[in-house]
N, C-alpha and C positions, 0 to 999 in steps of 0.2 A: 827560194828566198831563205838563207839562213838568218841566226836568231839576229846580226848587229843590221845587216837587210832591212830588217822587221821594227828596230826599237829606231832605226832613220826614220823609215814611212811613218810611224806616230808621233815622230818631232816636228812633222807638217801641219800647216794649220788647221784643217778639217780632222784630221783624227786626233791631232794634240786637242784642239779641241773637246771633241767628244769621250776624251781621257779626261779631264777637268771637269765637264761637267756631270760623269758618271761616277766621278768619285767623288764631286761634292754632293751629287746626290744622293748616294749612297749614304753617307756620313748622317745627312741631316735626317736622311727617315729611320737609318739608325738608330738616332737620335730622338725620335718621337715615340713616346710609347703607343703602343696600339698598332705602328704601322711596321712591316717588316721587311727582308731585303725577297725573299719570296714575292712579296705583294709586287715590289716595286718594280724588279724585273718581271714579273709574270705582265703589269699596265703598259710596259716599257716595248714587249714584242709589237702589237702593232704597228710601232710609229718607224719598228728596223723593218718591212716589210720592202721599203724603196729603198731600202739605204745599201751599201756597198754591203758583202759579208765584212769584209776585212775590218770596215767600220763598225759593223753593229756587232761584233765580236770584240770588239776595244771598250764599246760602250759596255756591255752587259758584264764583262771582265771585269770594268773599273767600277761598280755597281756594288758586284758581287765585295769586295775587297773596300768599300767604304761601308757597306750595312753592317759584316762584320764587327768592324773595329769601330762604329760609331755606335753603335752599343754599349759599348761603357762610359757613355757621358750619363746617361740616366743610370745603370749599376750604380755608378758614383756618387751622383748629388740627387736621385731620387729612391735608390732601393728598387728602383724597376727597372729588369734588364730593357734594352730597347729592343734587342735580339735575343733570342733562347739563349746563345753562345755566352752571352757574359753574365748568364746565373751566376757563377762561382766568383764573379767578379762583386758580387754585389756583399759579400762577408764579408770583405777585406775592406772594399775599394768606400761603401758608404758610412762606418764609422773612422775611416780616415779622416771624411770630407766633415762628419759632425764635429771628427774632435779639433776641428778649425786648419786643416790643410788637403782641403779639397783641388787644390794645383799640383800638390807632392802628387796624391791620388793618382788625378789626370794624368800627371808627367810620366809615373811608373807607368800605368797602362797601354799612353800612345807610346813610350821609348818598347817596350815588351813587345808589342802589337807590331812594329814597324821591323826588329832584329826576326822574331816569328817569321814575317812573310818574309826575311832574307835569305832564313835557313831552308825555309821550304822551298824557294826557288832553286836551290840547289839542288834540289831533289828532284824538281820538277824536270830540271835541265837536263840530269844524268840519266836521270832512270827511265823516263815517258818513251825514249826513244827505240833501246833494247826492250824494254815491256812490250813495245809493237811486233816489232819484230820476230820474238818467240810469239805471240799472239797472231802473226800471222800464218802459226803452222797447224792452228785451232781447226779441228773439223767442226761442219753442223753438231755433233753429238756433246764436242768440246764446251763449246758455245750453249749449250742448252741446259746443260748440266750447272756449268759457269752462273749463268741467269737466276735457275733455281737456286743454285749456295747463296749467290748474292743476296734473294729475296730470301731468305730463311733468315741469314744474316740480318737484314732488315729489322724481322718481327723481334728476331731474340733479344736486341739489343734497345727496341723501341720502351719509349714508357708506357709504365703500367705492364700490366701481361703478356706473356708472348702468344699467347692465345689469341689476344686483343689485335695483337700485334700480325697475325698470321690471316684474320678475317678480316684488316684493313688490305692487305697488299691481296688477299682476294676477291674481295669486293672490288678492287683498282682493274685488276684482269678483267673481271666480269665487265667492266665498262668498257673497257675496251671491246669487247666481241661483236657489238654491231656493225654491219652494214654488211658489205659480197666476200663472203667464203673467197680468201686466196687462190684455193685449190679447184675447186669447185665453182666459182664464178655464179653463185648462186646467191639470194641475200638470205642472214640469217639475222634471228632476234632484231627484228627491223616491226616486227608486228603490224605488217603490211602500211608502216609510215614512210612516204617515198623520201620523206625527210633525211632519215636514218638508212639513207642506202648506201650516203658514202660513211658513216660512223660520226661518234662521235669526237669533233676536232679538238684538238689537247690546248690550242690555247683559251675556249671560253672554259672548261674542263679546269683549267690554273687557274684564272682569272677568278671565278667560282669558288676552288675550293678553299684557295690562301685570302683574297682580299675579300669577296663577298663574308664569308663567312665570318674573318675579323671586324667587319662593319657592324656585321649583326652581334657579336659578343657587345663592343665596345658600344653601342648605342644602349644596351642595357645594363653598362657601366659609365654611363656617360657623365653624371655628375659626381664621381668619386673625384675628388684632387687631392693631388698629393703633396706631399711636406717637402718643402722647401727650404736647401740649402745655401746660403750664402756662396758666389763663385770667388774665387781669386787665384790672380796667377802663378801667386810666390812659387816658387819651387817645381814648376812645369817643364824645366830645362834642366834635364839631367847629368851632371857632372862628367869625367873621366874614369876618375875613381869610382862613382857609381854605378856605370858600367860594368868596372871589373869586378866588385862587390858581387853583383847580380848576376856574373856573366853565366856559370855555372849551371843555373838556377833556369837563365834563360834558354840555355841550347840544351835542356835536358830536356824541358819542358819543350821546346822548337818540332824536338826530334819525335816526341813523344806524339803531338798534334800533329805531325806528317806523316808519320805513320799511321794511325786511326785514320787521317783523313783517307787516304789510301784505301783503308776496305771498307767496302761499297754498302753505301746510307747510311754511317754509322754519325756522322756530321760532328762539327766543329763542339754541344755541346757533351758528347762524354770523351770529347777530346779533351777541353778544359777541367771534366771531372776528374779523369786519370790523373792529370800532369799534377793540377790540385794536390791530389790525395798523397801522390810521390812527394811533391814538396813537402809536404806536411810531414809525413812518412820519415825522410830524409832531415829534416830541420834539426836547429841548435835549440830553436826556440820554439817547439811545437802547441805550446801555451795560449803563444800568442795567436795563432789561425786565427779568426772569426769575429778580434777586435782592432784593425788593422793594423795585418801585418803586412810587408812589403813585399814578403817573399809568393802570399797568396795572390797577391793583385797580376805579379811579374809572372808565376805558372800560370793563371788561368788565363793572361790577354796572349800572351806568347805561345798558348796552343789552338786557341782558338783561331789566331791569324791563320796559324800551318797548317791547319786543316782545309787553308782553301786553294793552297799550291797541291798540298798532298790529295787534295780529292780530285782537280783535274790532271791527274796523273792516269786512272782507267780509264773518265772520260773517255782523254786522246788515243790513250793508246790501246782502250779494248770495245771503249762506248759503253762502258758500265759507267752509269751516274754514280759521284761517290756522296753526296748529296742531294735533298729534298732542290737545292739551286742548282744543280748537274744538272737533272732531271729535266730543269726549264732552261739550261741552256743549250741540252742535245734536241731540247724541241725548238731553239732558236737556230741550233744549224740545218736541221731538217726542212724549215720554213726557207731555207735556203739552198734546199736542195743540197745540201751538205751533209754525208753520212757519216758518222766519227766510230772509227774504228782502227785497225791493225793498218788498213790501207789510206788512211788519211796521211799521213805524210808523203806519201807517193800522187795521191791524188791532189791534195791543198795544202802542198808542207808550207805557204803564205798563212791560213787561217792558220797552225799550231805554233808556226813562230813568231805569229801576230798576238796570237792569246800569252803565249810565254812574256813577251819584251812588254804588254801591256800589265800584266800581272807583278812585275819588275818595276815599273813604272807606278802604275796606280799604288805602290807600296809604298813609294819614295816622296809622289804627291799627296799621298794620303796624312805620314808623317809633317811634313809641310804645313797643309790644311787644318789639321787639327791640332798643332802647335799653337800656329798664329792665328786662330780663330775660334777656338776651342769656347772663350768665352762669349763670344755672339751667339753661336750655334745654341748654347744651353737655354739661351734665352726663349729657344724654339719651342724646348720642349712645354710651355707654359700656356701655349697657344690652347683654347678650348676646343675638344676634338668636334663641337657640335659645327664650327667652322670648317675643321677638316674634311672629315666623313663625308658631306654630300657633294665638296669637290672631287674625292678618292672616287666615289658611285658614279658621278657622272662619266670618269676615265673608265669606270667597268664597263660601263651601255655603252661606251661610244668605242670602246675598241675592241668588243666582243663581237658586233657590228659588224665594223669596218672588215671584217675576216672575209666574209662571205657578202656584204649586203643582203643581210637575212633575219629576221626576228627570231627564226630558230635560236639562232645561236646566243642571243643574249638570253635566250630561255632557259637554256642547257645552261648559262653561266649563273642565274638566278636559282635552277635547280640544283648543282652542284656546293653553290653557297650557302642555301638550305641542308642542305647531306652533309657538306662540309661542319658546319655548324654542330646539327646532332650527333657526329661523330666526335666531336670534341669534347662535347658535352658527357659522351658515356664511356670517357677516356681512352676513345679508339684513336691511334696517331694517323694521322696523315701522310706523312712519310710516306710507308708504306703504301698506301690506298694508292699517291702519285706515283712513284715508282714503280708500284704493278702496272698502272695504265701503261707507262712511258715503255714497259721493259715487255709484256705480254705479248704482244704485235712479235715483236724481236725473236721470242721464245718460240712463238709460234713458228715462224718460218725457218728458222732453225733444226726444232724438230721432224716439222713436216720434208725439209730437207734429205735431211739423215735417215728417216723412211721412206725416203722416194730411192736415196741411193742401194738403199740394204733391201730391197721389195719389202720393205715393213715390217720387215727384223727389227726389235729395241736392243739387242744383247747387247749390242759395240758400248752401250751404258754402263754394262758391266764387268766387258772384257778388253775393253781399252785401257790402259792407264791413267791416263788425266781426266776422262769422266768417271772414272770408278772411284778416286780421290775425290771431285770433288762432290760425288752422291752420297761419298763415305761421310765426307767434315760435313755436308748437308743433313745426313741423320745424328749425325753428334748433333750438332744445336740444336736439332728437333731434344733430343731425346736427354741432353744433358740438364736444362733449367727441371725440365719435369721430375727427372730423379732426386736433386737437388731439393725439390721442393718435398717429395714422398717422403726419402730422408729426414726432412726438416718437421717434417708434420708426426712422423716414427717417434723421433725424441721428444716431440715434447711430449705426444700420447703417455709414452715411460714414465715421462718426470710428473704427469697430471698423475697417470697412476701411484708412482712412488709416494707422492704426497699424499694421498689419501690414503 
């Protein structure tokens, strides 16, 4: 099935469908503070367990690409990103909306937001395909090596510490380790619970770490409300000329987001940091940044979109998650017996030119939807989350559940929520911590691959070229923030001295 194949099948009623309604709901929890595109998908796998892939690969696509970009309705007229992604949206885009053109706002962000995911579709189209293809000449060692750079990557780039950042994504490993030795066929870290023979299942593990855990934050922020903005439409429909004004501005910053999205967990928000900081960087009027400016709104919504073409670019074509939401959608094709990697176009080139034409799509109705409804949707955001929260909790129990019919598993989704929770609290990312689960398994057989083929020689690590590369870039990021920081700590000791 090639890509126009692909964008016919979703013009049918059952998947056009479930393209509409995964990107308006997208949009709207976008849209809600407290809840995230994480959460929504992670609630959202259960219910694709009976559903076609091709379908539940439309829905979770169209999902992904509405939480996104429905985040900046709150950036806007609350100061609260609804998504991490539109932090940078929230300097520009919310004293726009004070100083009384909260539509202009709006308008710059959905027009940004919607050219972002045009640009990165291109990306996605050209390069996903040859990326497989040399990926499919990857040995086990290629592969294992690839994994660890990624998670290094990960920590480096995560908030807070890279220290932080390195014992969330091993802590993610270490959960994964339970149940029967691959090799060995024996059970390990199971602590004789017959429970824990087959491991523990990634989706009460998601379910746990993204929604439970945001429950339990926002219940104990539960009667904070926030300042409220007058909405109006004026100026939501962006001219010709305003276009080419921005246009600049938009595909540097397009390119900028699809690129980041691309290397693996680094996610949509220091995609919108970079492009941000470029704008600002590059500006006539660098002044202005921080009390809306137009040009801030236009980089941060237009990289944030591209980072979600540019992160299902490894997805497809290595199985490296390029985000926290990869992560839960290579465990939505997994639940489907779908493995994403170098051989998935050979294998289901239907799911990758299904995910492409819907990612195409949910772009175009995204723009649509949040046009012409833009101001209904705000009104969402006002809803008391004391109303929300225990409908969110009930979707946790009932389709942590539904996995297994098993209490286990809502256990492990309550335990994780808890974990989730204190990890947040002592500013360890989660990112990471998922990504290890998702990605450990992977590394694992890999390795043990590559010493089953060498009788248990590791050299080929070091004397191959593409794992000696990327073991080499993997001890740079170890080793570069650290010096960076010794450095940093050198000087000022001098200057503490000098002064005295």
């Amino acid at each position: 099935m090639e890509f126009f194949d692909a964008t016919f099948a979703i013009l049918q009623p059952w998947p056009f469908f479930y393209l509409f309604i995964g990107t308006f709901l997208g949009i709207v929890v976008g849209g809600i503070p407290g809840l995230t595109g994480a959460m929504l998908i992670a609630l959202t796998l259960p219910l694709t367990f009976y559903m076609e892939p091709f379908n539940a690969v439309v829905l979770l696509v169209a999902m992904y690409v509405g939480a996104i970009s429905g985040g900046l309705i709150t950036a806007t007229l609350l100061r609260m990103p609804g998504t991490p992604a539109a932090v940078m949206t929230t300097f520009d885009g919310y004293p726009m909306a004070r100083g009384g053109r909260p539509g202009r706002a709006l308008g710059l962000g959905i027009s940004a937001s919607f050219v972002g995911g045009l640009i990165s579709f291109v990306a996605l189209v050209t390069l996903t395909k040859p990326l497989s293809i040399l990926a499919t000449r990857f040995g086990p060692f290629e592969y294992f090596t690839l994994i660890m750079m990624a998670m290094v990557l990960i920590a480096s780039v995560s908030s807070g510490s890279m220290v932080k950042g390195l014992i969330a994504g091993f802590l993610g490993m270490l959960a994964s380790m339970p149940g029967v030795d691959p090799a060995s066929g024996q059970p390990r870290l199971t602590f004789d619970w017959y429970m824990l023979n087959g491991g523990l299942q990634l989706l009460p593990v998601l379910i746990g770490t993204f929604a439970v855990s945001q429950i339990i934050a926002d219940v104990l922020q539960i009667r904070i409300r926030p300042e409220r903005v007058e909405m109006s439409r004026k100026g939501i429909i962006m001219s010709f000329a305003e276009y080419r004004r921005n246009f600049v501005n938009m595909l540097r910053s397009s390119i900028i987001g699809t690129w980041i999205g691309i290397l693996p967990g680094i996610g949509a928000s220091i995609g919108s940091i970079v492009a941000y900081t470029t704008a600002k960087n590059l500006s006539r009027k660098p002044e202005k940044f921080g009390t809306g400016s137009e040009e801030g709104i236009v980089a941060s919504e237009a990289a944030n979109n591209a980072t979600v073409g540019g992160a299902l670019i490894p997805l497809i074509a290595m199985g490296i998650p390029g985000s926290v939401i990869d992560a839960i959608l290579i465990g939505a094709l997994m639940i489907h017996s779908i493995q994403p990697g170098p051989t998935l176009f050979l294998t289901n080139a239907d799911i990758v030119w299904g995910m492409m034409a819907a990612y195409l799509l949910a772009n175009i109705l995204m723009f649509a939807l949040m046009t012409g409804t833009v101001g209904y949707i705000s009104r969402l955001m006002y809803i008391p989350r004391s109303y929300v929260l225990p409908v969110v909790m009930v979707f946790c129990v009932v389709g942590s559940f539904a996995l297994n019919n098993t209490m286990f598993d809502v256990w492990v989704m309550l335990g994780f929520g808890v974990a989730g929770f204190i990890l947040e609290r002592g500013k360890y990312p989660l990112g990471p911590f998922v990504i290890g689960f998702v990605l450990a398994p992977l590394a694992e057989e890999k390795l043990r691959s590559g010493l089953m083929m060498t009788a248990g020689d590791p050299s080929p690590i070091l004397t191959r070229p593409l794992p000696l590369l990327f073991t080499v870039i993997a001890l740079a990021l170890l080793i570069w923030p650290l010096w960076r920081d010794y450095r940093r700590n050198g000087k000022t000791k001098n200057i503490d001295t000098s002064v005295e």
